[in-house]
Structures are given as C-alpha cells and as structure tokens.
ZAMARGU-4260 file (C-alpha; in steps of 0.2 Angstrom, whole numbers, plus 5000, padded with zeros to 4 digits):
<rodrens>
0) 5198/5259/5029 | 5189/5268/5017 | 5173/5269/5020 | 5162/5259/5007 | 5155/5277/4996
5) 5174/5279/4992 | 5176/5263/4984 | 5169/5264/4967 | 5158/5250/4961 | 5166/5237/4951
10) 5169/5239/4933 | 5166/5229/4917 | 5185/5230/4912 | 5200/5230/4927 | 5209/5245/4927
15) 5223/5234/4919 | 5216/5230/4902 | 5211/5250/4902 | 5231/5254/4905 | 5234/5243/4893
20) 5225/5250/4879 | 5230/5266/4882 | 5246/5261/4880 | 5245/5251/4866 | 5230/5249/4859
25) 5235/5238/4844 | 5226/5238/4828 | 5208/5229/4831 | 5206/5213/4822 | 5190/5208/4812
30) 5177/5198/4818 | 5174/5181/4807 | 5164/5180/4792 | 5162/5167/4780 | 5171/5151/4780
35) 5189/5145/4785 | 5197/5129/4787 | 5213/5128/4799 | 5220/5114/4806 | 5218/5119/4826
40) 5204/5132/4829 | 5206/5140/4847 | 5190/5146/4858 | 5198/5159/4868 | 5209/5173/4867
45) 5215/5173/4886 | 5233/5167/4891 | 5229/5149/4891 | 5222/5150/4872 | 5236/5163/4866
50) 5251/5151/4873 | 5243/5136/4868 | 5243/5145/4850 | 5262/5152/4854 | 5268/5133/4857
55) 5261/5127/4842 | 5266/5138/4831 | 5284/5139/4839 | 5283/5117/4837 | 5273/5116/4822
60) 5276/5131/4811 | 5266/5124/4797 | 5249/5121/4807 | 5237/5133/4801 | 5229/5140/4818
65) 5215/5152/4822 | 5209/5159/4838 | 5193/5167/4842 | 5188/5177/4857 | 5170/5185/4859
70) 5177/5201/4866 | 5196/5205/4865 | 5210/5197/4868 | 5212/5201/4889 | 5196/5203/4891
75) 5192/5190/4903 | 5200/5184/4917 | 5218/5185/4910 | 5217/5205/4910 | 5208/5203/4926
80) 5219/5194/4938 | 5232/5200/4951 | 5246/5198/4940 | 5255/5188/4952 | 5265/5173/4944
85) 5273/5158/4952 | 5269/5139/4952 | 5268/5125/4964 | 5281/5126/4976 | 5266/5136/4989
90) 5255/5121/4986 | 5270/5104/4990 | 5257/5101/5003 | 5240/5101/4997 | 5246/5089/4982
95) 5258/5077/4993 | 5242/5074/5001 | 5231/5074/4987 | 5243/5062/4976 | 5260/5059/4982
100) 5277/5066/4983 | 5283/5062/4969 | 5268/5072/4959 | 5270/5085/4968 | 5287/5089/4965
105) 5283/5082/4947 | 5270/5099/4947 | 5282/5112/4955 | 5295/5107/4943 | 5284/5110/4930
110) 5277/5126/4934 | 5295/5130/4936 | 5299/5126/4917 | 5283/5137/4911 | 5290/5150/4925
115) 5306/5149/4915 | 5294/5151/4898 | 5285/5166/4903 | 5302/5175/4909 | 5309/5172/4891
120) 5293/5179/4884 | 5293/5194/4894 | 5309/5199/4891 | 5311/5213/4879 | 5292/5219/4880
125) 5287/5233/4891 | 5276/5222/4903 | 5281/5226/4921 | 5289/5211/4926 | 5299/5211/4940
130) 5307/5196/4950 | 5309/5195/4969 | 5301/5177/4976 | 5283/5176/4981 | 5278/5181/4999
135) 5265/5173/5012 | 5261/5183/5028 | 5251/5174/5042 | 5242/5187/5054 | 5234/5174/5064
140) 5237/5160/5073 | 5229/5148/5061 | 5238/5155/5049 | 5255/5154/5057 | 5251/5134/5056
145) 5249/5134/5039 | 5266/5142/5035 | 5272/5130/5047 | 5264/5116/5038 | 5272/5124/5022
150) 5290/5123/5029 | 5290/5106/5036 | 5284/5096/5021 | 5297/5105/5009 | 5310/5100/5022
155) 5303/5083/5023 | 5302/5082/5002 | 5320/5087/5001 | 5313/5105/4995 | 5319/5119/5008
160) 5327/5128/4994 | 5311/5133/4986 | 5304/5143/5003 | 5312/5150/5018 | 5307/5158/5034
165) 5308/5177/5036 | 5311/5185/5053 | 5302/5200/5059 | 5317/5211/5053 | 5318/5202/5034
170) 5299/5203/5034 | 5295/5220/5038 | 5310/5226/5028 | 5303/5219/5011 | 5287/5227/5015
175) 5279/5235/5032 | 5265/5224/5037 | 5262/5228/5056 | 5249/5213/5058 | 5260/5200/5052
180) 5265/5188/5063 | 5277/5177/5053 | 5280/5175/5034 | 5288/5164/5021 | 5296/5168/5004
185) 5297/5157/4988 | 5311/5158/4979 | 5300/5158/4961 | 5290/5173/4961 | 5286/5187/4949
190) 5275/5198/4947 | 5266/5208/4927 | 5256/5217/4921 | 5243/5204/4916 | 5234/5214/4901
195) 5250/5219/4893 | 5254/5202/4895 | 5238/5196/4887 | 5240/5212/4872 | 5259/5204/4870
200) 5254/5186/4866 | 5242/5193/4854 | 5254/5202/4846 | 5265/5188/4845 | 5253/5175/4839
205) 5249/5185/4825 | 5268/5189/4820 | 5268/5172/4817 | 5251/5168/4806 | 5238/5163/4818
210) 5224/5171/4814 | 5213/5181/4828 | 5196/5183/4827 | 5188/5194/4841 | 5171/5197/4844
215) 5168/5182/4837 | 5159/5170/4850 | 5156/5152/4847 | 5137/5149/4845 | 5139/5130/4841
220) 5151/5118/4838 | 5147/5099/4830 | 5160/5088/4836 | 5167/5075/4820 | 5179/5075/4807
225) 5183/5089/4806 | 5175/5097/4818 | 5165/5113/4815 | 5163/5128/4824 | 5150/5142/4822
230) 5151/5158/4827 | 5136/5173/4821 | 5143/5178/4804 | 5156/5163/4801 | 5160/5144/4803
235) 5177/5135/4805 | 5181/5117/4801 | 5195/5112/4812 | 5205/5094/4813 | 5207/5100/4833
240) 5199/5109/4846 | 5204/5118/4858 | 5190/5124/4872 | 5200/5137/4881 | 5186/5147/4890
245) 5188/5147/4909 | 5171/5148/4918 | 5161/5143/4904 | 5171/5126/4903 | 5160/5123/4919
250) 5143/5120/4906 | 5155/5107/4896 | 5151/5087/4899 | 5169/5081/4904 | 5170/5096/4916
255) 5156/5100/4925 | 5157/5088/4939 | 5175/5095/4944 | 5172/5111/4943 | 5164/5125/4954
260) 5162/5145/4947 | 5169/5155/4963 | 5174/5174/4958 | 5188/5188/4962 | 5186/5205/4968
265) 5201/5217/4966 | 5204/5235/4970 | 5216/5246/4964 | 5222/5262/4973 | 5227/5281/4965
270) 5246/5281/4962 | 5256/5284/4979 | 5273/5281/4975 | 5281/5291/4988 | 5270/5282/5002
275) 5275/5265/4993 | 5292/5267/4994 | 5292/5270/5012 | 5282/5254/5016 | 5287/5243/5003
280) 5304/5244/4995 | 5305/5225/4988 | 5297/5220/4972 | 5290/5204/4980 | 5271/5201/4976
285) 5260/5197/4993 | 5247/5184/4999 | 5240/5181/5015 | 5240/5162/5023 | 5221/5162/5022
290) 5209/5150/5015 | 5200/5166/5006 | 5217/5172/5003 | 5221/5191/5000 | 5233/5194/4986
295) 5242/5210/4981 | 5255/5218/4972 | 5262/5234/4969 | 5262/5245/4949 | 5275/5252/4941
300) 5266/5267/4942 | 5266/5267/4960 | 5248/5259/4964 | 5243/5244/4976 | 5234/5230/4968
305) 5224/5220/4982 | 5212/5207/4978 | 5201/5194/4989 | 5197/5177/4982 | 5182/5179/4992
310) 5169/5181/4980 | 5149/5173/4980 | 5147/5154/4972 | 5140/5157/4956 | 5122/5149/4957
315) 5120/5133/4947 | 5141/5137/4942 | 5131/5151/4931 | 5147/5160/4924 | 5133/5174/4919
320) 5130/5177/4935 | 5130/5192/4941 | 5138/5190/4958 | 5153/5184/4947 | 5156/5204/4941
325) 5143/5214/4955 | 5144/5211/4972 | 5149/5227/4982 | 5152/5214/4998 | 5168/5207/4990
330) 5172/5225/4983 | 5171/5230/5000 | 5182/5213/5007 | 5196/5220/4994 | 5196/5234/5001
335) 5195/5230/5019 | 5210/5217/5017 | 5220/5235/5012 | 5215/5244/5027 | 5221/5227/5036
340) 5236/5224/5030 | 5244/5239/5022 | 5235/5253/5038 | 5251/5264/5034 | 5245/5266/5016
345) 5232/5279/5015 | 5232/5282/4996 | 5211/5282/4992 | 5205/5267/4979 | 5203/5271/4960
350) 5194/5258/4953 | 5187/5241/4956 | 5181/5225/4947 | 5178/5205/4949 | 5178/5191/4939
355) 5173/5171/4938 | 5185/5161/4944 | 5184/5140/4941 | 5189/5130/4954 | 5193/5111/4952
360) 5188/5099/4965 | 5205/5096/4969 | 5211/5115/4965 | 5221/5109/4951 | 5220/5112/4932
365) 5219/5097/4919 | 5216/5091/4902 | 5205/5082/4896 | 5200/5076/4878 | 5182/5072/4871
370) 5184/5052/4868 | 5186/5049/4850 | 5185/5067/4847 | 5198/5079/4844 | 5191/5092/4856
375) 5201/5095/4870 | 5199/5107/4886 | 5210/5113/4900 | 5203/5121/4913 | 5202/5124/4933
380) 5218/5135/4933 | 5211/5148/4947 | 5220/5150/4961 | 5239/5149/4955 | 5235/5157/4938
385) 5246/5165/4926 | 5259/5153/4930 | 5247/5137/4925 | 5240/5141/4909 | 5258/5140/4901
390) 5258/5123/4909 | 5240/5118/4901 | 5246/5125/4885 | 5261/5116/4884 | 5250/5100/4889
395) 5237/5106/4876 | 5253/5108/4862 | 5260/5090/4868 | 5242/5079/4867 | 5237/5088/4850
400) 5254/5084/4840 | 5254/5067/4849 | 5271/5068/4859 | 5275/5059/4874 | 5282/5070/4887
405) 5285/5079/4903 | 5269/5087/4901 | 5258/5075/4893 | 5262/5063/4907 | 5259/5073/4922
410) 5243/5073/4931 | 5238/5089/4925 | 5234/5077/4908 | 5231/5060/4916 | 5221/5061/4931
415) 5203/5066/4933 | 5197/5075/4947 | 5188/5069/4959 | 5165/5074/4959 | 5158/5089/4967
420) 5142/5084/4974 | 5126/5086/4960 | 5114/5100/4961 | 5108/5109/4972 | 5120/5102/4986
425) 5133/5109/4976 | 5128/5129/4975 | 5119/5127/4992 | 5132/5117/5002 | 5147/5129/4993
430) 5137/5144/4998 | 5135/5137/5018 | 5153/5130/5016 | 5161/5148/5011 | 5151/5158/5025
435) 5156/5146/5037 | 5174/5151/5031 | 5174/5169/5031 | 5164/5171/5048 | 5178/5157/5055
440) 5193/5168/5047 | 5185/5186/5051 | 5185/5181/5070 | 5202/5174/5070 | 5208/5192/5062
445) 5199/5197/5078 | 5208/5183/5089 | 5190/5178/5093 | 5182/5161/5095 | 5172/5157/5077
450) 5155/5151/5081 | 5153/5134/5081 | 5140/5131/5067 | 5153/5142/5056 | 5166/5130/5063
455) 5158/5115/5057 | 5152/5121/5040 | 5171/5126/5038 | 5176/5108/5041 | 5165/5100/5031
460) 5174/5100/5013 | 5189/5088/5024 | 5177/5076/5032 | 5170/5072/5016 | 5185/5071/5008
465) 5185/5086/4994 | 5200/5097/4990 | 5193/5113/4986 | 5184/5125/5000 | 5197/5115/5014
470) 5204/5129/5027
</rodrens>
C-alpha cells in the first residue's frame, strides 16, 4: 500500500465537489438579507433538502419555497459520499429482523421507486451515472456468512430476483479482486457523480422558483405560527419547516436519542484508465461484507474512489468535531482497504477527505414532526445514502401537503427508533464498541483469532438489543 507520506491529508472539500466546479461552476447565489415570507423554508442545500424542494414544487407548483445552506449547495455530505446509489434490497435482513417482512420489503420497494426517481432525474445531465447492480465481496469467512445470510432471507421472502450469487469466474470478470472469496450482486445499483448530482438539483430547483440562499446559516429558529427562522443578515417566516441538516440534526430534541455522529474517510487515486480497464471492466460499484464496510467505485475519468466507514465516534455526537474531517488513521484505513483489495492497482492517491456521518439506532432514516408544530426533520440516512434522501423527501413532500400515501405510511414516517444509551455511555461505549470491531475484523483479514476482550466489545450492541454498531 502506499505508504502513509503518500497519501495527502484530508481536505475540507472532496475532490468531487472540486471537479464539479470546475466543470460547472454555476453562477453563485446571494446570501439572505432582510425579510421573506414563503410557505416551506428548507435548512439545507444537500440531496435530502434539494429533492424535498424538487417534489414540492413538482406537486405543488404554487408553494413558494426557499432553501438555505450555510456553505454551497454540495458542500456537505452530499458532495462527499461514494456516489454509490441503491436501496434496501442489501438490507432485507437487518429489517425483517428489526420489524418484519412485510416492512422490509415495504422499504426495498420503496427505495426502488426513489431508485426509479433519481434515474429520471439523471437522465439528460452530464452526471456519470452509470447502471450495472451493486456488488458485495466477502474476503473472510465471517464475511462469507453474511452474504450467505443475505441469500437465504431473499429466498425465504420470495426476493431471489433482487441478488444473486457470483462464481469465482463472474466475480473476478466484473472486477479482479484476488482476496475475494465469494460475492453477490444486486440487481439495483448505480453509481454518480454525487456533486454534480448535488450542483444538478440546484440548478433545477431554482428553474422552477425556489429560492437558494447559500451562505446563509440558520442562527435561530422560533417555532409557532409561522414559524421564523433567523439567519445573520435575514429572517424567514415559514408555514413549514423542514430541518434537513444531517449531523447537526443530532443536537435536535426529537433526534438526539436515536442518533450517533460516526464519520467517513475516502480516497481518491490519480486517473489510471489503462490499469482500470484491465482489472475492472464492469461499471458495478463495490462494498465489502464488513461491519465497517469498505465501499468503492470507479470515475469516468478513470480514477478509484475507496472509502472506509470506519471513522472516530464524534465525542458528545459533536458534529464539529474534528475527528469528523481530521483523522489521518481512517485516511490511512481508506487507503489500506485499496491496497487490500484492488493490489493489481498501483495508481498512487490524489486526494483525500472525511465527513460526519449520522447513524440511527436502528440504521434507518425517519421523519419526524415537532408536535403541534409545523417543523419536520428527516435524518439518519448514512449508510445507504443517496438512494434514501429521495425517499425522505418524498416522505417530507407527503407529511407537509397532508397526503396519505406509500410514503407517509411506511416506517421511515411512522416508527420511532429505538434509544441509544445517555451520556457518557453513549461516546464511550461506541468508542470501546467500534475498536472492539475493527481489531475483530483486521484479524479476521489476517485469518487470525480476534482477542477475546475485542470479541466481546464487538458483541455487545446484539446482547443489548441495539441495531447500529452490530457485526
């Protein structure tokens, strides 16, 4: 692997969001000043806040509708993520167990019709999507099982068309992989380029009379009728609400006990196109089976995109932290997960950077409404993604112009997740929890026995009946 001086420190913006400007910058919008009124004021100019604005506008074309982003549109996790897009078929398990088979297929189906969205979107804009099913490699045997576990309960839930077994031959074909043992493919999987995604919906929204204010942070908000947001030069008065602000939704009252501020390290290689296409014909994104999976993709421009969802629990689910955007160690995990899976690839790494990441207790995103309010959140979408903030929109677009529906009836809007434990347990226990997790899953890479305190550690989230940090 390359050897830890090689790899550059990470950045405050992922290489995507620069390509993405260099591209198309787009010409800036203003910051707020003064006073507006509007009928649904966004905070938040990711994917989950754009769509939310795209679906309202597409439903209601007479709402007035303004969106407002401290940095730019992208900035944040959006224009930070892997860029791999797919919904719950990879997690039938984890939610038959969690609530049943009929809500988990309920979810896939689901993510399927916002898969269905984000293809429609993308078609026609210059934002490297490209279709070819989702990939899971295991290269241990405790990863074997789970792709195991993966293929029995889609048989047993009348699923099999969703994923399928691939022989060595069909595995190493799609992409040369020496340390895999066995590997599945999902049948709905793309992959994009996240920030161009991101700068598209912008664009979009704004074609259609949304109005984008970025730079413009929230400083305070009075919740009533109507509601009133400030911001440092301006205030809005808003009917609705919608808090759309990923790690930062882990501060709010009706989300704090359900969520838990992970991060995400990613690297990025030079372009290598001729050494790509030798390795790795296919256009299928990658993940490996592990608990702190390893996810990658290749660029149009003939790069590797690795990440590790490795990163530090934020302290006190701080999403200022700076182990959420600093730490060299999960830089250096990224980077090793290159060398480990992809050794043929010898291309040396351009650029680097992380992000916060918020985790529900049950590793599900949901909706939620401020009672009697019109405020509403959506939030825990780490994990699957680009995939899910379609879906939360859509739920977001249902619950604020009152329709009874497909989305505003699944469990991503009615359930509520179960408590993580209080303070300090919570950043202390996740801390103990996830080294227990990564010493158990490096010596299994090693086909070594893990230690038995990291065994235990690694257990405890199951024996105490949580959702998120189970192997």
């Amino acid at each position: 692997m390359a050897e830890m001086a090689e790899v550059p420190p990470p950045s405050d913006r992922s290489w995507w969001l620069d390509e993405a400007l260099t591209c198309a910058p787009g010409s800036p919008t203003p910051a707020l000043k003064g006073h507006i009124s509007v009928d649904v004021a966004i905070v938040g100019g990711g994917f989950t806040g754009l769509w939310t604005a795209l679906r309202l506008k597409e439903r209601a074309p007479a709402l007035s509708i303004a969106v407002i982003e401290r940095d730019i549109c992208g900035a944040g996790a959006s224009g930070k993520n892997g860029g791999k897009v797919a919904g719950y078929w990879t997690a039938l398990g984890r939610v038959t167990a969690a609530y049943g088979a009929d809500a988990a297929l309920e979810l896939a189906r689901l993510g399927t019709r916002a898969q269905d969205g984000i293809r429609a979107f993308c078609a026609g804009r210059d934002v490297w999507w490209h279709e070819a099913g989702a990939v899971v490699v295991a290269t241990t045997a405790q990863e074997e099982a789970s792709l195991e576990a993966a293929l029995e309960t889609a048989s047993r839930l009348d699923a099999s068309e969703s994923v399928r077994r691939l022989d060595a031959g069909e595995s190493q074909a799609l992409c040369r992989i020496p340390r895999a043992r066995s590997a599945v493919q999902y049948a709905e999987g793309a992959t994009v380029h996240p920030a161009r995604l991101a700068r598209a919906l912008r664009s979009a929204v704004l074609a259609m009379g949304v109005q984008v204010f970025e730079r413009t942070p929230m400083t305070a908000m009075s919740d009533g009728s109507p509601n009133t947001l400030e911001t440092p030069a301006g205030t809005i008065a808003a009917a609705h609400v919608v808090l759309a602000t990923n790690t930062e939704l882990a501060r709010h009252p009706l989300a704090r006990d359900h969520l838990s501020v992970f991060s995400s390290y990613v690297v990025a290689t030079k372009p290598c196109p001729e050494a790509l296409a030798a390795i790795w014909p296919s256009d299928a994104g990658y993940a490996d089976a592990a608990m702190f999976l390893h996810y990658f993709r290749k660029t149009d421009d003939g790069r590797v995109i690795m990440g590790s969802g490795s990163g530090p629990v934020a302290a006190w689910n701080d999403p200022g932290a700076a182990s959420n955007t600093r730490d060299m160690a999960s830089v250096g995990r990224a980077a090793a997960g290159l060398a480990y899976l992809l050794p043929d690839l010898k291309a040396p790494i351009a650029a680097s950077w992380g992000g916060g990441i918020d985790v529900a207790s049950d590793r599900l995103p949901f909706v939620r409404t401020v009672p009697g309010r019109q405020v509403h959140l959506g939030a825990g979408l780490s994990g699957h993604g680009v995939n899910p903030t379609l879906i939360v929109a859509e739920t977001l677009a249902s619950r604020i112009l009152g329709v009874e529906d497909a989305w505003s009836r699944s469990i991503i809007a009615t359930r509520t997740p179960p408590k993580l434990p209080p303070e300090p347990l919570r950043t202390l226990g996740g801390r103990a929890v996830r080294w227990g997790i990564l010493s158990c899953e490096a010596a299994e890479r090693q086909a070594q026995r893990p230690p038995l305190p990291a065994h235990l550690l690694a257990a405890l989230p199951g024996l105490l009946g949580l959702r998120v940090g189970v192997r």
